[in-house]
N, C-alpha and C positions, 0 to 999 in steps of 0.2 A: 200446333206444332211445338214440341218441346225442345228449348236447347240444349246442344252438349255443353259440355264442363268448356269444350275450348272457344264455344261462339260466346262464351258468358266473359269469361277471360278478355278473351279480345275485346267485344264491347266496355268492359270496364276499362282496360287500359286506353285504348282510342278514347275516352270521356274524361279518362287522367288527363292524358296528354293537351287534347283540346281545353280542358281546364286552365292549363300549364302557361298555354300559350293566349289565352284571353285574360287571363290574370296580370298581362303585362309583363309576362317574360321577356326579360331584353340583353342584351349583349354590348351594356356600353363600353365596356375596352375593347370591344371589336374582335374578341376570339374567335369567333366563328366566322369572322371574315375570311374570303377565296385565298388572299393571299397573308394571311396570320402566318407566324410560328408556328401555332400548333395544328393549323388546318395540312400547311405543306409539309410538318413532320408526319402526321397522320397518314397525306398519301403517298410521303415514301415511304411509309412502311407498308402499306397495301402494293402499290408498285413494286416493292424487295420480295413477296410472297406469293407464292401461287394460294394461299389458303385467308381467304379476311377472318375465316374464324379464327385460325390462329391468330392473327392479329389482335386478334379482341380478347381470346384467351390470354394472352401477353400480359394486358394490364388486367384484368380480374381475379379477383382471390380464389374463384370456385368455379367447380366446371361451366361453360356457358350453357343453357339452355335454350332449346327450343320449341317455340311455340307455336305450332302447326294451324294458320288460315286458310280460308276458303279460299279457293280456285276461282274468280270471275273475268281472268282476261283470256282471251282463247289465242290460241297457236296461230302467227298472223304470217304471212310471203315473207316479210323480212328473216323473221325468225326461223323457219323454215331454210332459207338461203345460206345463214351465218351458221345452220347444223347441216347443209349441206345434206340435206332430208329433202324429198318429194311429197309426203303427205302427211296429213297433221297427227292420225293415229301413230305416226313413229317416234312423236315427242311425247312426255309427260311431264307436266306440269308441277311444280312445289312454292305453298306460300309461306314464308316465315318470320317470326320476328325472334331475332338472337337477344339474348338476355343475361345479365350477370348479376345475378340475383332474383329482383324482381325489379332492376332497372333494363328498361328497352335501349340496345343499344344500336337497332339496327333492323329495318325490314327488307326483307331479301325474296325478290320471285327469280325461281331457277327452271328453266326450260332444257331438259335433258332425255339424250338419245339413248334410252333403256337397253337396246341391241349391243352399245356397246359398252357397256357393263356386266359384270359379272351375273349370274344368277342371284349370289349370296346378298351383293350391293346391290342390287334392284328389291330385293325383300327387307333390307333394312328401310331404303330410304321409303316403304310404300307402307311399312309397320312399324316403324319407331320416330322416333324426335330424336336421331343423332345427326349431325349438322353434315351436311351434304360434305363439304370437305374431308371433313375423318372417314366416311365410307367411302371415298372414291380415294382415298390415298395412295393406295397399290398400285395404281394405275401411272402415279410420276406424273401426272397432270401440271402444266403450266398457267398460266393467267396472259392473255392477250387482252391489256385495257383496249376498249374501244371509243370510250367515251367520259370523260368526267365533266358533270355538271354541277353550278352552286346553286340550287335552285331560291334560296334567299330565304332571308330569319323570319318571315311571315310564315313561310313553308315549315317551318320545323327543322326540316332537311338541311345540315350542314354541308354535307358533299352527296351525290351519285355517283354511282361507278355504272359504268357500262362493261361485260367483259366477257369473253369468249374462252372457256377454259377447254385444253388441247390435252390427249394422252401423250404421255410420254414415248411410249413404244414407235406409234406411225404420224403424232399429230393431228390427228382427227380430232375434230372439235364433239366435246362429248357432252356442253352446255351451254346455256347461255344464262348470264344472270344479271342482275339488275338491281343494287345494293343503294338504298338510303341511309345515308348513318347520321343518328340524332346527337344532337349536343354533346350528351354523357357517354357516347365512343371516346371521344376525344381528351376526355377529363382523365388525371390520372387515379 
C-alpha cells in the first residue's frame, strides 16, 4: 500500500512531536499550567469567538494551514444527541491539524450535519483544506463551549475544548468539535 503525501506528513510530525516530548520537554515556569496567564488568556479568547481559527490566525503571520487526517473515530449516541441527528449517515466527519507555518498549533476533529449547510460549503469542506470556520462563516454560527479540559504536560495537550457550534439564523447545532491546542498556540 502506498502512502499519500498527507499520511507521510502526519507520521512525520506525530514522530516530531513525540520526539519533542521524550526529549524532556518541560514547562518549568509553569506556562501551560490550567490556571497561567497565558492559559486563561488563551481561553478567553477562544470563549470571545465563535471561530478558534480565527483565534489562531490572530497571532500568526501567515494564513493558517490545514492538514487533513484520517477518519478513525466513528459517530458515537452522544454525538448524534448534541447534533440532534437520528443516524450516523447524517454526520460527517473531519480530522485536522491547524498550522502556522510548519508549527502544529492545534488538532481538531469536527463532527458536522452536511444538511445543514450549503451545497457550496459541503464541496469545500469535502475538497479542500480550508478550516471549517471560514466555510461555514455565512452561516453567523456561534460557539457553545461544552467542556474544557487540562489534560496535563505529559499529554502534549495544553487545553481541550469541547463545543457545540450553532447557525445563527434558527440555532441548530451544525457541529460538534473537539480542539487540542499544543504549547505553540499559546506562544505569541
Amino acid at each position: 500500500m502506498i502512502a499519500t503525501t498527507t499520511e507521510v506528513v502526519a507520521k512525520i510530525l506525530c514522530a516530531a512531536f513525540l520526539a519533542a516530548l521524550m526529549s524532556g520537554c518541560s514547562d518549568p515556569e509553569g506556562i501551560f499550567a490550567p490556571d497561567s496567564a497565558a492559559v486563561r488568556a488563551f481561553r478567553a479568547r477562544l470563549d470571545s469567538q465563535p471561530s478558534a481559527t480565527a483565534v489562531l490566525q490572530a497571532r500568526c503571520p501567515s494564513p493558517i494551514r490545514v492538514l487533513r487526517l484520517s477518519v478513525d473515530r466513528p459517530v458515537t449516541e452522544d454525538i448524534l444527541a448534541l447534533l440532534q441527528v437520528s443516524e450516523t449517515h447524517q454526520v460527517n466527519t473531519r480530522h485536522v491539524r491547524l498550522l502556522c507555518g510548519e508549527t502544529v498549533l492545534s488538532d481538531a476533529w469536527n463532527w458536522y450535519v452536511p444538511e445543514r449547510l450549503s451545497p457550496a460549503m459541503n464541496t469545500l469542506l469535502e475538497q479542500t483544506d480550508t478550516p471549517f470556520g471560514r466555510v461555514v462563516q455565512q452561516t453567523a454560527f456561534r460557539r457553545e463551549r461544552l467542556e474544557t479540559r487540562f489534560p496535563g504536560e505529559a499529554s502534549g495537550i495544553v487545553l481541550e475544548n469541547r463545543a457545540l457550534l450553532r447557525r445563527g439564523t434558527d440555532d441548530a447545532p451544525i457541529s460538534l468539535v473537539v480542539e487540542d491546542y499544543l504549547p505553540a498556540a499559546l506562544r505569541p
